[in-house]
N, C-alpha and C positions, 0 to 999 in steps of 0.2 A: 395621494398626498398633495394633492393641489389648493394652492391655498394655506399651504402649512406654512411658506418662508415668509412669515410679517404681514401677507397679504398679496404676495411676490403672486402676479398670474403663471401657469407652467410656461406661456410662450419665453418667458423673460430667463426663467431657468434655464429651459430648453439652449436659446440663444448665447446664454454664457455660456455652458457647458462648450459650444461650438465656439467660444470667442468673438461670438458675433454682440456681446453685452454693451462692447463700446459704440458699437453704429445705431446701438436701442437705446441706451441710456445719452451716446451724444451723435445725433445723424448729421 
């Protein structure tokens, strides 16, 4: 299912999942 969230890559899934979305979405 990569590819499926809007166009979301799985790294960026991945990295939320882990809480890490806010150092990828703001470093």
């Amino acid at each position: 299912m990569e590819g499926s969230d809007n166009g979301i890559p799985p790294v960026l899934k991945t990295g939320a999942r882990k809480g890490l979305q806010v150092r990828v979405l703001s470093p």
